[in-house]
mmJSON file of the N, C-alpha and C atoms, coordinates in Angstrom:
{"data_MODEL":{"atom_site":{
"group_PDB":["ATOM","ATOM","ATOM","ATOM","ATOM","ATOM","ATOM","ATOM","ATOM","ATOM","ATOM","ATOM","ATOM","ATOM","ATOM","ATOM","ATOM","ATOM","ATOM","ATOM","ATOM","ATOM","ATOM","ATOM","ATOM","ATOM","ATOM","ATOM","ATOM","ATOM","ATOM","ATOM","ATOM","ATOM","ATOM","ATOM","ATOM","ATOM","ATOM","ATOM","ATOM","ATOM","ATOM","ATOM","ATOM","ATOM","ATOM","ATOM","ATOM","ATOM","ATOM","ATOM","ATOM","ATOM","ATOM","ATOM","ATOM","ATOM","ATOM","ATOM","ATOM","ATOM","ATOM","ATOM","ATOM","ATOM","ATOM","ATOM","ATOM","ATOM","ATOM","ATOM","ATOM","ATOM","ATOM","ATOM","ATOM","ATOM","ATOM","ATOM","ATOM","ATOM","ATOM","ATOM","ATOM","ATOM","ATOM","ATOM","ATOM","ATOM","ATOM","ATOM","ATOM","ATOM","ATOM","ATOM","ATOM","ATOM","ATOM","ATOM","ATOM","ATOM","ATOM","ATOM","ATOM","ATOM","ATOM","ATOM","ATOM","ATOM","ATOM","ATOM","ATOM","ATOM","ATOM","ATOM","ATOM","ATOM","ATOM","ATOM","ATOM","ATOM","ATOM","ATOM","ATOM","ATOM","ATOM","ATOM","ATOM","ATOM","ATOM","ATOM","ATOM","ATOM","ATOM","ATOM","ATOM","ATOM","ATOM","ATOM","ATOM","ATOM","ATOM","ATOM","ATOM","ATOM","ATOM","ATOM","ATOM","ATOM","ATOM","ATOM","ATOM","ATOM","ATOM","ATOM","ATOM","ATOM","ATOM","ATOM","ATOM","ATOM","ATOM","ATOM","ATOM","ATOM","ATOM","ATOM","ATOM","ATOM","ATOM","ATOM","ATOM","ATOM","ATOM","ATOM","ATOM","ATOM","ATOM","ATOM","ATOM","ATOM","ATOM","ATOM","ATOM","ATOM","ATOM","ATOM","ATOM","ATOM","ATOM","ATOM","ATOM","ATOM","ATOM"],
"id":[1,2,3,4,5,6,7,8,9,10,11,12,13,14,15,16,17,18,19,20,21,22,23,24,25,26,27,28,29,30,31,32,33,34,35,36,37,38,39,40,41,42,43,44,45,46,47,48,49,50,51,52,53,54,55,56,57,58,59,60,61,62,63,64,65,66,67,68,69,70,71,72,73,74,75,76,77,78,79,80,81,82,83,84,85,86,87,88,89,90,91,92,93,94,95,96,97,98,99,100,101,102,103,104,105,106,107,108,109,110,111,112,113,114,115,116,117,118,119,120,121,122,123,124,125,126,127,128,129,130,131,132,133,134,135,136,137,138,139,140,141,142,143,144,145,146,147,148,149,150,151,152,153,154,155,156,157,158,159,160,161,162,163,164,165,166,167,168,169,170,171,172,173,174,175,176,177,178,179,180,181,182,183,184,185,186,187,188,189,190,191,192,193,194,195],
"type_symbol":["N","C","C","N","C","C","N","C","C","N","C","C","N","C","C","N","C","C","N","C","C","N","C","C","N","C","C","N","C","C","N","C","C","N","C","C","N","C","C","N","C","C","N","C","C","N","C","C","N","C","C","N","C","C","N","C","C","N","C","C","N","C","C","N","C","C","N","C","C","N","C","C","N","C","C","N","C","C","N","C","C","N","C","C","N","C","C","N","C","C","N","C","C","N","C","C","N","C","C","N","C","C","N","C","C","N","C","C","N","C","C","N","C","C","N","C","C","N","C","C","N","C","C","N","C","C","N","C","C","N","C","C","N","C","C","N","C","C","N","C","C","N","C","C","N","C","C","N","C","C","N","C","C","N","C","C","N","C","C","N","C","C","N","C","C","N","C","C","N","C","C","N","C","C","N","C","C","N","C","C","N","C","C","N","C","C","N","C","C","N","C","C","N","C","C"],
"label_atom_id":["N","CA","C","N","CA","C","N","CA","C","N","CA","C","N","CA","C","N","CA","C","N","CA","C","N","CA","C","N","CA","C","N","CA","C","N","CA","C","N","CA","C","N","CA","C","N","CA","C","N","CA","C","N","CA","C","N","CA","C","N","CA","C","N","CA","C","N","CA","C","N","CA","C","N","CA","C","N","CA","C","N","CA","C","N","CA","C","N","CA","C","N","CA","C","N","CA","C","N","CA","C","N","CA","C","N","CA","C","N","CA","C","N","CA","C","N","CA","C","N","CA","C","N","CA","C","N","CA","C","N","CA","C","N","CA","C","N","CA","C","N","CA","C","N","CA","C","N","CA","C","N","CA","C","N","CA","C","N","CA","C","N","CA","C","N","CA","C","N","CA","C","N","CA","C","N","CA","C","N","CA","C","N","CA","C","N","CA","C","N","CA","C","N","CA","C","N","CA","C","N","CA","C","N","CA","C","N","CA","C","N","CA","C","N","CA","C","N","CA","C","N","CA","C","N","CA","C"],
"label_alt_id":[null,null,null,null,null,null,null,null,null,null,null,null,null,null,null,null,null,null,null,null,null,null,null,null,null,null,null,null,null,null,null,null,null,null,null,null,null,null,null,null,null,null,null,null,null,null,null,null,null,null,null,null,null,null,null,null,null,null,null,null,null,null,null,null,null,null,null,null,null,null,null,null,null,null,null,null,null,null,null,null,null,null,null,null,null,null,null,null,null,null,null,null,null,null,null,null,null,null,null,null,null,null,null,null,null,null,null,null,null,null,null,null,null,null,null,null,null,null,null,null,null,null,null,null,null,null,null,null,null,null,null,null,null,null,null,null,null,null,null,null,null,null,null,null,null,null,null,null,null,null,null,null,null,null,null,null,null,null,null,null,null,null,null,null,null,null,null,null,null,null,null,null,null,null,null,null,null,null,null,null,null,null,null,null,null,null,null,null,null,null,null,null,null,null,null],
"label_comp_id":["UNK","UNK","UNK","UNK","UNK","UNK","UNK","UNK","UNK","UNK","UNK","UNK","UNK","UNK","UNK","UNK","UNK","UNK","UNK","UNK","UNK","UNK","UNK","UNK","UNK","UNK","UNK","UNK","UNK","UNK","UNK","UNK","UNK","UNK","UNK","UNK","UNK","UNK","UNK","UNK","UNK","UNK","UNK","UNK","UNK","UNK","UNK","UNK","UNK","UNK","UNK","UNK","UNK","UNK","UNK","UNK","UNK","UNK","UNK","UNK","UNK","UNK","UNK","UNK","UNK","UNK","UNK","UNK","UNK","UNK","UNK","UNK","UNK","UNK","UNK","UNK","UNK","UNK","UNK","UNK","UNK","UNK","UNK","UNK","UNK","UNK","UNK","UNK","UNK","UNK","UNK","UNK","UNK","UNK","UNK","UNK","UNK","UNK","UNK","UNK","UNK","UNK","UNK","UNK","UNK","UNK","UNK","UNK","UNK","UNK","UNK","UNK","UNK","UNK","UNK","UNK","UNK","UNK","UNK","UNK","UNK","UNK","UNK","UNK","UNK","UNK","UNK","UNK","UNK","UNK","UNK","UNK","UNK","UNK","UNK","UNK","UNK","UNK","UNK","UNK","UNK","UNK","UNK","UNK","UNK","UNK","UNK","UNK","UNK","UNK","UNK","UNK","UNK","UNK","UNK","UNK","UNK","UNK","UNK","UNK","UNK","UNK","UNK","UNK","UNK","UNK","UNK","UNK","UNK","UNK","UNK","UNK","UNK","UNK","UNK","UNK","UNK","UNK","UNK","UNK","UNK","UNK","UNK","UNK","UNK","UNK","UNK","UNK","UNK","UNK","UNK","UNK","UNK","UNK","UNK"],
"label_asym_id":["A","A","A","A","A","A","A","A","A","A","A","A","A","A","A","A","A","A","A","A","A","A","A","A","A","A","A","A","A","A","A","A","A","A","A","A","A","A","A","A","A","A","A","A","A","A","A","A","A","A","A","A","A","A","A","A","A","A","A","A","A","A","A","A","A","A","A","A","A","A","A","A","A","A","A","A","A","A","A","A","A","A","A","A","A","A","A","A","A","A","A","A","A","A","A","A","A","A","A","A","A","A","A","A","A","A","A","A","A","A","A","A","A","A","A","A","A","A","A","A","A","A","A","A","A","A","A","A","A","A","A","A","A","A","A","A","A","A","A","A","A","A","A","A","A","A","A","A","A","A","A","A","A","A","A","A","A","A","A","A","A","A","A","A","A","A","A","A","A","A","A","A","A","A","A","A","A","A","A","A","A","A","A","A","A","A","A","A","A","A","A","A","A","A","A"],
"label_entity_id":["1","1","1","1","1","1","1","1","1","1","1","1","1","1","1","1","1","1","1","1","1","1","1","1","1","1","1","1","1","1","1","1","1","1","1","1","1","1","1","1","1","1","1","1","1","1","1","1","1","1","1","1","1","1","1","1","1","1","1","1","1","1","1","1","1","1","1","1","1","1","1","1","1","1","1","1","1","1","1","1","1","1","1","1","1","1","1","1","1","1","1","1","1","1","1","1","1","1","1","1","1","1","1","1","1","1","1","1","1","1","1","1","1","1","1","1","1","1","1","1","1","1","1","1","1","1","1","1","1","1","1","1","1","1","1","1","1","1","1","1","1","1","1","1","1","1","1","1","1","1","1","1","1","1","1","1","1","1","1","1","1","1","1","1","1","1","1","1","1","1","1","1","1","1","1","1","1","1","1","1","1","1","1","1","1","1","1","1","1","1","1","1","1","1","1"],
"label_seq_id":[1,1,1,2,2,2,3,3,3,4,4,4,5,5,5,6,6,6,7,7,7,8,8,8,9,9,9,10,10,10,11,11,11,12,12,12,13,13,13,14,14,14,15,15,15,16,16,16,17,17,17,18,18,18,19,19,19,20,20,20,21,21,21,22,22,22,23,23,23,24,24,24,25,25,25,26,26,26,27,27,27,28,28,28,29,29,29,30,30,30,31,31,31,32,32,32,33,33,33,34,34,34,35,35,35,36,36,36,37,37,37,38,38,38,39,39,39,40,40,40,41,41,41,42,42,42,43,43,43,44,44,44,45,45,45,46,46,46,47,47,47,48,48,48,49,49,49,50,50,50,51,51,51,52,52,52,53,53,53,54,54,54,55,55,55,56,56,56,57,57,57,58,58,58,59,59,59,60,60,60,61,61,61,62,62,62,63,63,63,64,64,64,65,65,65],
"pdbx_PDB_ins_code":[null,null,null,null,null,null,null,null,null,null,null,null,null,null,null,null,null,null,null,null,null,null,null,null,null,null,null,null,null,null,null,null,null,null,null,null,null,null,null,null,null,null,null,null,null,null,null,null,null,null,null,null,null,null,null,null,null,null,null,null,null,null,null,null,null,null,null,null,null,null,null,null,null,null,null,null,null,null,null,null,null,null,null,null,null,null,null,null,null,null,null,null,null,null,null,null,null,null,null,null,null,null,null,null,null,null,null,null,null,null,null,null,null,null,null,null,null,null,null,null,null,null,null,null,null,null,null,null,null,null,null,null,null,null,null,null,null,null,null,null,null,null,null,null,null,null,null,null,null,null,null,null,null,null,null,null,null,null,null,null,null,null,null,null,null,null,null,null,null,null,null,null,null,null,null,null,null,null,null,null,null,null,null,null,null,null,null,null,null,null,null,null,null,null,null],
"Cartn_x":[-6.754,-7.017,-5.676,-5.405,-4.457,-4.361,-3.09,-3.008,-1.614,-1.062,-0.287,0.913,1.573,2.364,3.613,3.8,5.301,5.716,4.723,4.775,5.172,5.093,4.801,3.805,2.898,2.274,1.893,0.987,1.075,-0.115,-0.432,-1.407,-2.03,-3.035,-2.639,-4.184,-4.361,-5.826,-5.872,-5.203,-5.89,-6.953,-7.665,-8.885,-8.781,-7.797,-8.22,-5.92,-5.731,-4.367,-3.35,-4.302,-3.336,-3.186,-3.761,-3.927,-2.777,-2.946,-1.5,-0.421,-0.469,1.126,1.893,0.43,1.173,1.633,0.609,0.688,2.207,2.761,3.505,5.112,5.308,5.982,6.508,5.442,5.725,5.499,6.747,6.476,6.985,6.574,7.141,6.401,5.782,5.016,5.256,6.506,7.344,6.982,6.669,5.529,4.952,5.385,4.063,3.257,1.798,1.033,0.414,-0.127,-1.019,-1.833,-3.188,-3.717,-4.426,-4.183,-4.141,-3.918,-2.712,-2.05,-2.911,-3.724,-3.71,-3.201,-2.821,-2.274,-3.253,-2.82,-3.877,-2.795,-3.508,-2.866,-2.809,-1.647,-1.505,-2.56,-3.698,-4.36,-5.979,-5.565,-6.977,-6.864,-5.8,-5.2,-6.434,-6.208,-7.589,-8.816,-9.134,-10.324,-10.361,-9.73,-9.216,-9.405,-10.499,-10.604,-10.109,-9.468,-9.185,-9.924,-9.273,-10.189,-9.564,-9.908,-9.087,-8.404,-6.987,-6.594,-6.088,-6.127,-5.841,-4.532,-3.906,-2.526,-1.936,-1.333,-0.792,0.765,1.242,2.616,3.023,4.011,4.444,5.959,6.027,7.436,7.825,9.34,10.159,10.646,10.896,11.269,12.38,13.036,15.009,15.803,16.734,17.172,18.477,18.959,19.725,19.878,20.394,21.189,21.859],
"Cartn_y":[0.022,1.301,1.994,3.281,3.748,4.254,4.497,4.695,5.259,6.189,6.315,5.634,5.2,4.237,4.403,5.529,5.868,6.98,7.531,9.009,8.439,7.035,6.985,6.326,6.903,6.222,4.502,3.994,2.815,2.215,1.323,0.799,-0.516,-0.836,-2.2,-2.751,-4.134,-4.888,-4.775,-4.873,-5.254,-4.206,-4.729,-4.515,-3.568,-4.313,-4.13,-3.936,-3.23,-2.654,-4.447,-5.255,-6.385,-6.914,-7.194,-7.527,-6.46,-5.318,-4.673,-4.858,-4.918,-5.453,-6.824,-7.589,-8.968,-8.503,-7.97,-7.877,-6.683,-5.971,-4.874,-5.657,-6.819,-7.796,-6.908,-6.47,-5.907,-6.426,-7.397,-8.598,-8.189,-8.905,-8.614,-8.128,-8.649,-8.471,-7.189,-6.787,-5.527,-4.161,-4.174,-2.988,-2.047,-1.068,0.067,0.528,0.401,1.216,2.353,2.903,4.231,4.222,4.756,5.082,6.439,7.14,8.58,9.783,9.166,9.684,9.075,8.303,7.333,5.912,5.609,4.493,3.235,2.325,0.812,-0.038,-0.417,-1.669,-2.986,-4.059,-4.752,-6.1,-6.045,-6.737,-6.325,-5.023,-4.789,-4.42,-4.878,-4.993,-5.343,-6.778,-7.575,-6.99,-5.989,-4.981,-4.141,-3.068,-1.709,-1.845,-1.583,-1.442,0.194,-0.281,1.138,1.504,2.847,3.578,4.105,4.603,5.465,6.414,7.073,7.991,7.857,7.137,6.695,6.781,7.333,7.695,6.634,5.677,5.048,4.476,4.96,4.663,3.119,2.556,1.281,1.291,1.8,2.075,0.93,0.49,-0.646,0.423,0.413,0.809,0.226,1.958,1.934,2.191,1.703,2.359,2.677,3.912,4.731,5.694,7.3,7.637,8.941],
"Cartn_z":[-12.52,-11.89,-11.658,-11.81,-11.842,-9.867,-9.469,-8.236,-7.861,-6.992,-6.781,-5.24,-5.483,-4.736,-4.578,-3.292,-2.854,-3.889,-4.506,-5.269,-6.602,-7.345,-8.352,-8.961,-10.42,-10.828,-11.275,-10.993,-11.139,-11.76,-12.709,-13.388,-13.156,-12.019,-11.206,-11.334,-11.545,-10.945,-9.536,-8.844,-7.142,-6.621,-5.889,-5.865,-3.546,-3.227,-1.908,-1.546,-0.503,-0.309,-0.155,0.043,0.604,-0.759,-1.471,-3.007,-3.999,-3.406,-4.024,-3.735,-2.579,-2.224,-2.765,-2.963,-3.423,-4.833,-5.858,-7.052,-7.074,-6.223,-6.772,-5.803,-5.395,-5.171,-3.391,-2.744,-1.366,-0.409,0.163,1.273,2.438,3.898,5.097,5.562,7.008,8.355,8.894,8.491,9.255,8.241,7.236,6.147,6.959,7.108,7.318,5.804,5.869,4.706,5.709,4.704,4.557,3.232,3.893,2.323,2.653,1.797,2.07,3.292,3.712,4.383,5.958,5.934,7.146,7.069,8.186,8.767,8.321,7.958,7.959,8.535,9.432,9.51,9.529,9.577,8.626,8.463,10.033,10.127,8.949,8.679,7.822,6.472,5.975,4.667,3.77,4.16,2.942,2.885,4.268,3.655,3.687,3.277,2.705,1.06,0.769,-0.758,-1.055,-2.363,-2.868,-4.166,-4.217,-5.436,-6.25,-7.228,-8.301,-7.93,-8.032,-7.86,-6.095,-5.282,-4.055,-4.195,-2.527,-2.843,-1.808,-1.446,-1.234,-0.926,0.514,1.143,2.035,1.206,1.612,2.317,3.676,4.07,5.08,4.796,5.915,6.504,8.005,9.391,8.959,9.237,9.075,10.786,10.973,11.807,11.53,12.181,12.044,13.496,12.819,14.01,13.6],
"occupancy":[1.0,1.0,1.0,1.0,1.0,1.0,1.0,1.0,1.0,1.0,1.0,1.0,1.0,1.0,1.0,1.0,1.0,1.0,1.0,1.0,1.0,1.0,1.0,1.0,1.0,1.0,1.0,1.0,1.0,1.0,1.0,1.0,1.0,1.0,1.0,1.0,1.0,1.0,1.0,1.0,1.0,1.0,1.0,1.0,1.0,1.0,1.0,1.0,1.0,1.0,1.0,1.0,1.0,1.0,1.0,1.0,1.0,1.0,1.0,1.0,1.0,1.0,1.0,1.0,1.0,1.0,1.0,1.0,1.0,1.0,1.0,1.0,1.0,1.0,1.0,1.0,1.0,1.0,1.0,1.0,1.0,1.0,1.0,1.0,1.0,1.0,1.0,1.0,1.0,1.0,1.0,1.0,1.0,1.0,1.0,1.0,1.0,1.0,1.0,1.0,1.0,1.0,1.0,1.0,1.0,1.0,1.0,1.0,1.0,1.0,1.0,1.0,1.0,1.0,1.0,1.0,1.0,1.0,1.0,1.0,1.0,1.0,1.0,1.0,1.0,1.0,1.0,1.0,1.0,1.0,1.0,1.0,1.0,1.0,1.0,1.0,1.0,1.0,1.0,1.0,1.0,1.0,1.0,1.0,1.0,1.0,1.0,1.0,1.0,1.0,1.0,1.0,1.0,1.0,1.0,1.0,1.0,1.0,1.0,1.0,1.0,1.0,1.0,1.0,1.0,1.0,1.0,1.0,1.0,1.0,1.0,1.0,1.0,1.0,1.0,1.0,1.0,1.0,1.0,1.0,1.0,1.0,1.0,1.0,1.0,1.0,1.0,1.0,1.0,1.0,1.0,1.0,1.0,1.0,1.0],
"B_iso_or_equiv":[0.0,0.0,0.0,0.0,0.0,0.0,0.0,0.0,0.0,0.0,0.0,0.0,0.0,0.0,0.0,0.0,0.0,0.0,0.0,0.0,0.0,0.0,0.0,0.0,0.0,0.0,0.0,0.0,0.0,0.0,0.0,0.0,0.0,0.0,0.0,0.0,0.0,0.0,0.0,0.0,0.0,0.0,0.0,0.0,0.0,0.0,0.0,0.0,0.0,0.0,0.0,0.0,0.0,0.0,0.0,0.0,0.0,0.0,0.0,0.0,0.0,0.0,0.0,0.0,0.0,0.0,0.0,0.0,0.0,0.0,0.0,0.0,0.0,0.0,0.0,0.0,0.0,0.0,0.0,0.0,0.0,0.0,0.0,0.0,0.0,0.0,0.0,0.0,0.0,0.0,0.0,0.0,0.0,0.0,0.0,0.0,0.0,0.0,0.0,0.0,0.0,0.0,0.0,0.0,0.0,0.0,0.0,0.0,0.0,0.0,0.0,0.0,0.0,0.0,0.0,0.0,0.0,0.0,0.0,0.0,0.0,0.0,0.0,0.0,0.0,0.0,0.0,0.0,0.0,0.0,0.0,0.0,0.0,0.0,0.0,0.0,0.0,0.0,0.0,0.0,0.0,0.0,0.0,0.0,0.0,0.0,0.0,0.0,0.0,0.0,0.0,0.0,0.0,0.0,0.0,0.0,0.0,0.0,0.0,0.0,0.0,0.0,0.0,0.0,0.0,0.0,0.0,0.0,0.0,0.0,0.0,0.0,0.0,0.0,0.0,0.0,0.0,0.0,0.0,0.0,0.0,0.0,0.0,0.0,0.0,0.0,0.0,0.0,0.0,0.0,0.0,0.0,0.0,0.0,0.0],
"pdbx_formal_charge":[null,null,null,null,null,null,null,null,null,null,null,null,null,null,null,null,null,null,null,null,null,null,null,null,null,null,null,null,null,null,null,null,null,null,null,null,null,null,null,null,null,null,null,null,null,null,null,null,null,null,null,null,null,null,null,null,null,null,null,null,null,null,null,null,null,null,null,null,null,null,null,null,null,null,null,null,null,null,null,null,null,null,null,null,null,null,null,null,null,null,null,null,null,null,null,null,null,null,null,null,null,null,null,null,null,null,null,null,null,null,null,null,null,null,null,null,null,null,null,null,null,null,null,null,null,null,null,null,null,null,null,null,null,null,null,null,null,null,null,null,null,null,null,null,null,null,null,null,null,null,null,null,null,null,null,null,null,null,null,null,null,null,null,null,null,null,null,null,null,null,null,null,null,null,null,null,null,null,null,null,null,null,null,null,null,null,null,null,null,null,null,null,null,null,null],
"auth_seq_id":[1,1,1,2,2,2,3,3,3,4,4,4,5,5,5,6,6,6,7,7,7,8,8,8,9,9,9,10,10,10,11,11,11,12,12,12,13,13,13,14,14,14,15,15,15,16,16,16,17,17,17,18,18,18,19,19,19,20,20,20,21,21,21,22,22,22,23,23,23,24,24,24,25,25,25,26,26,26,27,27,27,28,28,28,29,29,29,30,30,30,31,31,31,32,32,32,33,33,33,34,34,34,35,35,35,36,36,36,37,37,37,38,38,38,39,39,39,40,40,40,41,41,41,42,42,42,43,43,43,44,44,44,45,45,45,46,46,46,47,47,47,48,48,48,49,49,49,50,50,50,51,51,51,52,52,52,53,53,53,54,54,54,55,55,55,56,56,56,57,57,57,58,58,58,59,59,59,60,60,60,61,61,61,62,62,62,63,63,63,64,64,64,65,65,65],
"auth_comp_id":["UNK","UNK","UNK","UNK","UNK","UNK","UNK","UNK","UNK","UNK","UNK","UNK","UNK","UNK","UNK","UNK","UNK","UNK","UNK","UNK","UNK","UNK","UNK","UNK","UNK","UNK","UNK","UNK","UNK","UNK","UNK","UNK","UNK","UNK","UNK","UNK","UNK","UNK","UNK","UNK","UNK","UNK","UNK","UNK","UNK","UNK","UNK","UNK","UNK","UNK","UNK","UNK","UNK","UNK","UNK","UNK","UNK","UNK","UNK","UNK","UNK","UNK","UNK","UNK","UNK","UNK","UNK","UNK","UNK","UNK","UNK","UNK","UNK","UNK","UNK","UNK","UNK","UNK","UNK","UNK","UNK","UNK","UNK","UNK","UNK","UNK","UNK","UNK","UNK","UNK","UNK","UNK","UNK","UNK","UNK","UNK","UNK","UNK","UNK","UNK","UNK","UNK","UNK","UNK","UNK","UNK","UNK","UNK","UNK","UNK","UNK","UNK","UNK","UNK","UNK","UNK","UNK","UNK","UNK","UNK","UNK","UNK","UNK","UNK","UNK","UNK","UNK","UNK","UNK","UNK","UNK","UNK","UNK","UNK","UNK","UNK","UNK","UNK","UNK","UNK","UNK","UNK","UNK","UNK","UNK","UNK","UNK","UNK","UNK","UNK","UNK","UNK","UNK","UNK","UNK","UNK","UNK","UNK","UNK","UNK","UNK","UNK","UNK","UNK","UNK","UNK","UNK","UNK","UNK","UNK","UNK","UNK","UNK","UNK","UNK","UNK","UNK","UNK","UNK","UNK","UNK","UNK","UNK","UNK","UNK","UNK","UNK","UNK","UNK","UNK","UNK","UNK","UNK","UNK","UNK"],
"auth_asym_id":["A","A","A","A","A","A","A","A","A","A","A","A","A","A","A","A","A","A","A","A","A","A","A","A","A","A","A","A","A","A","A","A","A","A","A","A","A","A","A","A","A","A","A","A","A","A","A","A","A","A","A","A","A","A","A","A","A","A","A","A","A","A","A","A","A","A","A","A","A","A","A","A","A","A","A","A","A","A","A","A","A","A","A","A","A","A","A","A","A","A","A","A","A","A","A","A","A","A","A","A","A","A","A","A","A","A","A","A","A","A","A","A","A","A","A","A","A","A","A","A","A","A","A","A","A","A","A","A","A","A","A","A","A","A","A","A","A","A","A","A","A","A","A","A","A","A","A","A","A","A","A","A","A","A","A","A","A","A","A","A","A","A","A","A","A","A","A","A","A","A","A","A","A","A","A","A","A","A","A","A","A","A","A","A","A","A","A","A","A","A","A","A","A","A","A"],
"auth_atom_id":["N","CA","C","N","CA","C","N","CA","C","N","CA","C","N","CA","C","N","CA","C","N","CA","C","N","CA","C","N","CA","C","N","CA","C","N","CA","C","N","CA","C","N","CA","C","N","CA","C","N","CA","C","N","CA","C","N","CA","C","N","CA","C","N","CA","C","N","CA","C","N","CA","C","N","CA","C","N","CA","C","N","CA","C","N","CA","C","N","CA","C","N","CA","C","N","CA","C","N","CA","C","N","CA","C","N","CA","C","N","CA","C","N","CA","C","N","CA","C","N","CA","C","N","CA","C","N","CA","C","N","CA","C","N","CA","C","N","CA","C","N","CA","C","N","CA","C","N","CA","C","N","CA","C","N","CA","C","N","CA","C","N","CA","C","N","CA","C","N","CA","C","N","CA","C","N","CA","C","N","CA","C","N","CA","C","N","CA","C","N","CA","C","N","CA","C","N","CA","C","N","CA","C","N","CA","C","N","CA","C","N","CA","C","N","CA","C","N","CA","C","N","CA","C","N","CA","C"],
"pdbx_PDB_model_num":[1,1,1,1,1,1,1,1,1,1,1,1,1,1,1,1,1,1,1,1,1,1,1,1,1,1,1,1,1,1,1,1,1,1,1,1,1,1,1,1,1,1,1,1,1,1,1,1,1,1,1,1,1,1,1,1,1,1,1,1,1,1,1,1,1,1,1,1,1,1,1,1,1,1,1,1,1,1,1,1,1,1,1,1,1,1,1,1,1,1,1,1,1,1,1,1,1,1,1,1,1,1,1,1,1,1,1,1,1,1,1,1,1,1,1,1,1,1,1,1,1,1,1,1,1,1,1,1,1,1,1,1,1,1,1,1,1,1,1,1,1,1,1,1,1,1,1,1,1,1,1,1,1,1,1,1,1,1,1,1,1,1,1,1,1,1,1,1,1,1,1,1,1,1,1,1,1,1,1,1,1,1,1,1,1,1,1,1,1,1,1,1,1,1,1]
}}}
């Protein structure tokens, strides 16, 4: 299914957002997602199924200043 991930295209099997992350090598407890511009979080990963064309943000918390 094709999907977009951090504003680029991507061509992926996973079926559900936690399943992408493994497959697109996106590790760490500390992950913020989104799937279409809402928040999931990281406890409802494994059931967040996605869909075609689903837009999808995987951001690590920077700090700075």
């Amino acid at each position: 299914m094709k999907l977009i991930v951090n504003s680029q295209s991507h061509e992926v099997a996973a079926e559900t957002l936690a399943a992408l992350m493994i497959e697109l090598d996106f590790e760490g407890g500390w992950l913020a997602t989104a799937l279409n511009g809402e928040v999931v979080p990281a406890r409802e990963r494994d059931r967040c199924r996605l869909t075609e064309g689903d837009r999808i943000e995987i951001l690590s918390p920077m700090q700075g200043g």
